[in-house]
N, C-alpha and C positions, 0 to 999 in steps of 0.2 A: 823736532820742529825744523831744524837745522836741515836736515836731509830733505826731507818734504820740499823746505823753499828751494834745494837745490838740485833736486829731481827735477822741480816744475820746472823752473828757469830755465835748464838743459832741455829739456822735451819741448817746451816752447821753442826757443831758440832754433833749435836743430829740425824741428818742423817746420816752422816758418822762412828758416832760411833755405832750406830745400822747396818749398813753395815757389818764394820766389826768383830763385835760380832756374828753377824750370822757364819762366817766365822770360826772364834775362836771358837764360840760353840760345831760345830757340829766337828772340828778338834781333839778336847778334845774326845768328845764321841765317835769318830773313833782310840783313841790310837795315834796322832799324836803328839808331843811335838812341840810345839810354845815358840818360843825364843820372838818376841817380839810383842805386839800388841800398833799400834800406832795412836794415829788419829793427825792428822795433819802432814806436813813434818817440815824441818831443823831446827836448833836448837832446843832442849829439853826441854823447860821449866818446865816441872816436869816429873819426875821418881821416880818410885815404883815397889814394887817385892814382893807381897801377901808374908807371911811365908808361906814355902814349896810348892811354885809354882816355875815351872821353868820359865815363864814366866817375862816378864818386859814390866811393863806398860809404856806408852810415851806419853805424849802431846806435839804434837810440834808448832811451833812458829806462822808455814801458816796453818790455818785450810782447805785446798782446797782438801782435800784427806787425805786418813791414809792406812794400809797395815797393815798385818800380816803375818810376817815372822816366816816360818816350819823349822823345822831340815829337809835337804833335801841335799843326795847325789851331786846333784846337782850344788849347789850352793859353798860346805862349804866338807872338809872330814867328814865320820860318822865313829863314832868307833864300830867295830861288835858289843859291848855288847849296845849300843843303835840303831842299825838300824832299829830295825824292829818300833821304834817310828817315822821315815822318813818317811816326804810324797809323797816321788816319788815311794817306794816298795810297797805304799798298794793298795789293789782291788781296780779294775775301779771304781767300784762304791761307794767305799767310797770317794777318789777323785774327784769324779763327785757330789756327794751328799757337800763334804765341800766348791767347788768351788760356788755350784748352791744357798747355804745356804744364801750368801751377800744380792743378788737380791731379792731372798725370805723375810727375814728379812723385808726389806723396803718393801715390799707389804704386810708383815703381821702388821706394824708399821699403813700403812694407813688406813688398813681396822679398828685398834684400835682405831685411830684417828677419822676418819668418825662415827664409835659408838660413842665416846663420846660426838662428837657432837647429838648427834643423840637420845642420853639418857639424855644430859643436856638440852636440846630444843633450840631452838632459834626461836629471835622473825623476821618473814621474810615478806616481801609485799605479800597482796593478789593477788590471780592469776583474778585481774579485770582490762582488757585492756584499755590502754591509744589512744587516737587517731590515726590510722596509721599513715605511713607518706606516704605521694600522688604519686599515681603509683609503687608503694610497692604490694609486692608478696599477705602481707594479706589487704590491702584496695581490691586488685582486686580480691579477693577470698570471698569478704563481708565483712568482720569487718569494723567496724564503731568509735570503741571506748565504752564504760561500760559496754560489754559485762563478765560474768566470763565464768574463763575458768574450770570444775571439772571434765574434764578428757580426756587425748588424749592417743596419739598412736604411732610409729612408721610404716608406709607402712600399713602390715594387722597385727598385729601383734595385742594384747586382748588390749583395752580401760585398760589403768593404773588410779588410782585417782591423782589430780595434786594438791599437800596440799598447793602450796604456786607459788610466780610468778618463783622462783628459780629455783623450779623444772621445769618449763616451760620454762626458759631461756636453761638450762642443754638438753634439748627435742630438743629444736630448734636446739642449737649449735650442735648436732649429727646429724638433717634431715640435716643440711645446709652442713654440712661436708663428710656426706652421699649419699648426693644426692637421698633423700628419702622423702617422704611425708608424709607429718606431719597431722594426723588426730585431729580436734580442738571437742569435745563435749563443746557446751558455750550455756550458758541462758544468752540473750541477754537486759533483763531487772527482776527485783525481779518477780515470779509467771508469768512468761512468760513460752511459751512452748520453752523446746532444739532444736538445731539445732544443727548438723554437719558440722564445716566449714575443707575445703582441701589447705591446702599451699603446693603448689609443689615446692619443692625445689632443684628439678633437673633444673630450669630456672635461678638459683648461680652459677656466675663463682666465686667458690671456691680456685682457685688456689693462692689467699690470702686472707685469714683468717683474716683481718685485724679489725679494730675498725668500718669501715662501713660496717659490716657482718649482723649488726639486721638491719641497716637503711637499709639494700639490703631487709631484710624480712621485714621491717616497724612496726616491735613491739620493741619499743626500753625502755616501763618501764610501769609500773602500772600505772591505774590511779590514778589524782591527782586534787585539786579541783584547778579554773587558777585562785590562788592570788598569790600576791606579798611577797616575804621575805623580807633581808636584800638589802636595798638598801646603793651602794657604794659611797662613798664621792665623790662628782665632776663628777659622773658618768651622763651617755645620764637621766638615769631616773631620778635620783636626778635634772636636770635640767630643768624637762618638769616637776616637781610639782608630780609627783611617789611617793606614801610614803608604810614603810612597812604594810601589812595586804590589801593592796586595792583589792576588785576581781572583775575580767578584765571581763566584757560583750560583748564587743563587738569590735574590731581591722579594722577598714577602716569600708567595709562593711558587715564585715562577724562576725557570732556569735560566741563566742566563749565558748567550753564547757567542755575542760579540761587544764590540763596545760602542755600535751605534745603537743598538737594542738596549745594553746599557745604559745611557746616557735618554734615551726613549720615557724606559723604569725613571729613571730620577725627573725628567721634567715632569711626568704622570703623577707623582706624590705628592698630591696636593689635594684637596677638596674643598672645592670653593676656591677659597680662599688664604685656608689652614693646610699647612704642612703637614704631612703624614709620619707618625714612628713605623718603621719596618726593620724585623729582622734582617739582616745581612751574614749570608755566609760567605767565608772570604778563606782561599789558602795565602798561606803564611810561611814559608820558611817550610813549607814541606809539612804544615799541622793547618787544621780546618779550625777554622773559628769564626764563634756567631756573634755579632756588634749591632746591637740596635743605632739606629742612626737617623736622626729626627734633621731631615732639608731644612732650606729657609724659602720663602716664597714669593718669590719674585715677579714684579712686573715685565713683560714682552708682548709687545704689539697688542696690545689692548688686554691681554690674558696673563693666567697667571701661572705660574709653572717657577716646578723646585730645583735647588740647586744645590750643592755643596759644596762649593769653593775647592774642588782639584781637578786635576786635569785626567777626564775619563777616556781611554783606549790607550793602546801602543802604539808605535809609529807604524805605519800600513808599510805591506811588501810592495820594493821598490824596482823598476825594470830601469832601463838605460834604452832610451826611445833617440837611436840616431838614422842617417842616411846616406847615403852616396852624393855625389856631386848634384847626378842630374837628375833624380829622385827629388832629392831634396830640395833643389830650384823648384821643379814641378809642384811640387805639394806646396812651395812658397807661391804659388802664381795661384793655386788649388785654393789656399786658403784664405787668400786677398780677395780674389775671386767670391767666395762664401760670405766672409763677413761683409762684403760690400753690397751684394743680394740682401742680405739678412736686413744692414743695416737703412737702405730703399724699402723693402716693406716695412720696418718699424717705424718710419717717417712717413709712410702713405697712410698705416693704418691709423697712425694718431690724426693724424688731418682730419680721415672720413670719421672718427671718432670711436674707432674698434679698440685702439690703443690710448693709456692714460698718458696725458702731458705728462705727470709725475717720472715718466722716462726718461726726458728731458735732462742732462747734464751739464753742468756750467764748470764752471775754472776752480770754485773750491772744492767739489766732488774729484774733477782729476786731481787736483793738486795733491788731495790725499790720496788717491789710489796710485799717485805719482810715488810719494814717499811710501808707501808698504808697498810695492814693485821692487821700488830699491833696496829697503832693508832685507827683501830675500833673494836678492841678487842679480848678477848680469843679466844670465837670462828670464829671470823674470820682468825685467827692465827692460828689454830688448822687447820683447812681447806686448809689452804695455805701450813701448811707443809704434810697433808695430799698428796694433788696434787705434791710438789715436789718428797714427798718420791716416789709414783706410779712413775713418770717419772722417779726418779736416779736406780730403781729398773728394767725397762722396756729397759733405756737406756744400761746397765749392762749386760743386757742379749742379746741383738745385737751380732749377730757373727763376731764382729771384733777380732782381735787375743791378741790385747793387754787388752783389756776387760774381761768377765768373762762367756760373752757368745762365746767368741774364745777360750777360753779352753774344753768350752763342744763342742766348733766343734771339736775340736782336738780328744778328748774322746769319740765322736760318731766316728771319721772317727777308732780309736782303736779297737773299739766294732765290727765293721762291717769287718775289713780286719784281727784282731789279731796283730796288728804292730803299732806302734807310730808313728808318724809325725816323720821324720828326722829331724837331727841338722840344716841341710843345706836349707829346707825347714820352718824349724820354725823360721830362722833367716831371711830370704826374707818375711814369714807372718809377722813379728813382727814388722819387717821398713816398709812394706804396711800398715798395720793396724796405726802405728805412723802419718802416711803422714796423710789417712785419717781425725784421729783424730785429728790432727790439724789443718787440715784444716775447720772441721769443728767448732773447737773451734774459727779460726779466722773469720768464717762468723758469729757466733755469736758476739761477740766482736763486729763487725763491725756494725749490728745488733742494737746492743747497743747503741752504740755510735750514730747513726745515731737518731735513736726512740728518744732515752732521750736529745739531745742534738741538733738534727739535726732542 
């Protein structure tokens, strides 16, 4: 719990202050005078004011937001001998350049982020397929399970190399989202010839993006060899004689030969309702032996599926996925790039109604994906605030009016006619733009609450 609250705190913090330093920066190098740059709102816990800066720094109490307030007509009288440091008198374009600078910022923050992963390496699952799961997009396209995968595609688009399963998840999650077809190049065993396999992923109904989105495609992780981990105290397996390291031969009558297949067998032992007894063959210390072993049955997502309380497969074979300086930049701009496309159609097509609100995430979904980022380390934490920064930076830029992509609507509607949005006009966008945004904040919220709790 402790990590969690201070994962969030830090990823808030450090995205919102990069926000609006973007903002502050480029205000400074336009001539404008900034009275205060603050990250977080109400109360003050610390204030500061650089020697001979006009400026005053603030941290405030709720990290949920910060602001940068300009000397501005505006707001506040300006006295002649300072106006022309006012940000409402200067050129379009530098107003347009200091508003645009926030969003910017956060998408220059993630592409940093991505390189550094990207330079520091990380160790990631190979891209070698684990069993499908039955009547799944890729069993009925051919996969089988131990095939690798070294290089697929998007629709027709040039065969990329696939370094790791990640990148293969990342691939997927766009055809699926896409409605595009996902081209596989896989050597189906070591010194076999390749094959071409076709996942079409225009047969996803998409419209929630939800946790069953790979069991819709049936590649749901590497493979893994089918032994036994940790087995739970009191648990189904602990009392059918299950111990940790056993590896599983054979499940009723069927063989078995990885440990998503595996793990497949055990949610299948069920009917109805009721748990199944099944023989279980298992070597042991170099001797074969057969353990009846009676699941428990479990509720998930509306169904019911068996389990036995240990931890099914080995840990997947592991590559070292790193980069060169300028590689690595690249594939950092490549990928900001990607998510930021990705994350513009998942925000259009919920509007038009292709996509479920239920996508929608609010501050307790990150907050926890905040904390499990961090308990598996730097760079998974580096990554995670990567993805956030792209979204605060992509959501920012939306033409809502209270947003900061409502001021460059404003600023385009300037540019095109010579005239400014009226008073009487900016105040009906500004309560539209309100309503919106809260409302959307409350179906996150709700979102939330329902996911983590529900």
């Amino acid at each position: 719990m402790l990590l969690t609250l201070v994962a969030f705190i830090v990823a808030l913090g450090l995205l919102i202050a990069v926000h609006e330093y973007g903002h502050y920066r480029v205000a400074v190098a336009c001539g404008v005078k900034v009275l205060r740059f603050s990250v977080g709102f109400g109360k003050p816990l610390l204030t500061w004011r650089p020697k001979g800066s006009p400026t005053e720094f603030v941290l405030g109490a709720f990290p949920l937001g910060g602001y940068v307030r300009m000397l501005d007509e505006r707001e506040a009288p300006v006295s002649d001998a300072e106006r022309h440091l006012a940000f409402n008198i200067q050129p379009l374009r530098s107003r347009a350049a200091i508003v645009a600078a926030g969003p910017i910022a956060n998408l220059l923050l993630a592409v940093l982020l991505y390189s550094l992963v990207n330079w520091n390496g990380v160790e990631e699952p190979k891209a070698l397929l684990a069993s499908p799961v039955a009547g799944s997009i890729a069993q009925s396209a051919g996969l089988r399970g131990g095939e690798l995968v070294e290089r697929a595609a998007l629709g027709s688009d040039d065969m990329e190399t696939v370094r790791s399963f990640e990148d293969l998840r990342w691939l997927l999650t766009r055809g699926a989202l896409e409605g595009v077809t996902v081209r596989l190049d896989v050597q189906p065993q070591p010194g076999a010839s390749h094959r071409e396999i076709l996942l079409d992923m225009s047969r996803i109904d998409t419209r929630e993006a939800d946790a069953q989105l790979f069991r819709k495609i049936g590649i749901l992780g590497p493979w893994t060899r089918p032994v036994l981990g940790e087995v739970m105290s009191g648990s189904a397996a602990e009392r059918a004689g299950l111990r940790q390291g056993d590896v599983v031969l054979k499940l009723g009558n069927t063989d078995v030969v990885d440990g998503q297949q595996l793990r497949e067998l055990i949610r299948q032992s069920v009917r109805g309702t009721e748990p199944l007894v099944q023989p279980w063959r298992i070597e042991r210390a170099g001797q074969v032996v057969t353990l009846d072993v009676l699941p428990e049955a479990k509720a998930e997502l509306g169904a019911t599926v068996g389990r036995i309380g240990a931890y099914v497969g080995a840990a997947p074979e592991f590559v070292t996925v790193e980069y060169g300086v300028f590689e690595g930049a690249w594939a950092g701009v490549v990928k900001t790039w990607d998510v930021s496309i990705l994350t513009l159609r998942m925000m259009g097509r919920m509007v038009i109604g292709e996509a479920s609100l239920k996508n929608l995430s609010g501050p307790l979904t990150i907050a926890d994906y905040a904390g499990r980022s961090a308990s598996l380390g730097l760079t998974q934490y580096l990554v995670f605030l990567a993805l956030i920064s792209v979204s605060l930076g992509v959501l920012n830029l939306l033409p809502l009016p209270v947003l900061d992509g409502g001021h460059l609507m404003y600023y385009l509607w300037e540019g095109v006619t010579g005239r400014g949005v009226s008073d009487a006009w900016m105040e009906r966008l500004q309560r539209a733009g309100v309503a919106v945004l809260l409302l959307m904040m409350s179906i996150a919220l709700f979102n939330d609450v329902t996911r983590l709790f529900g």
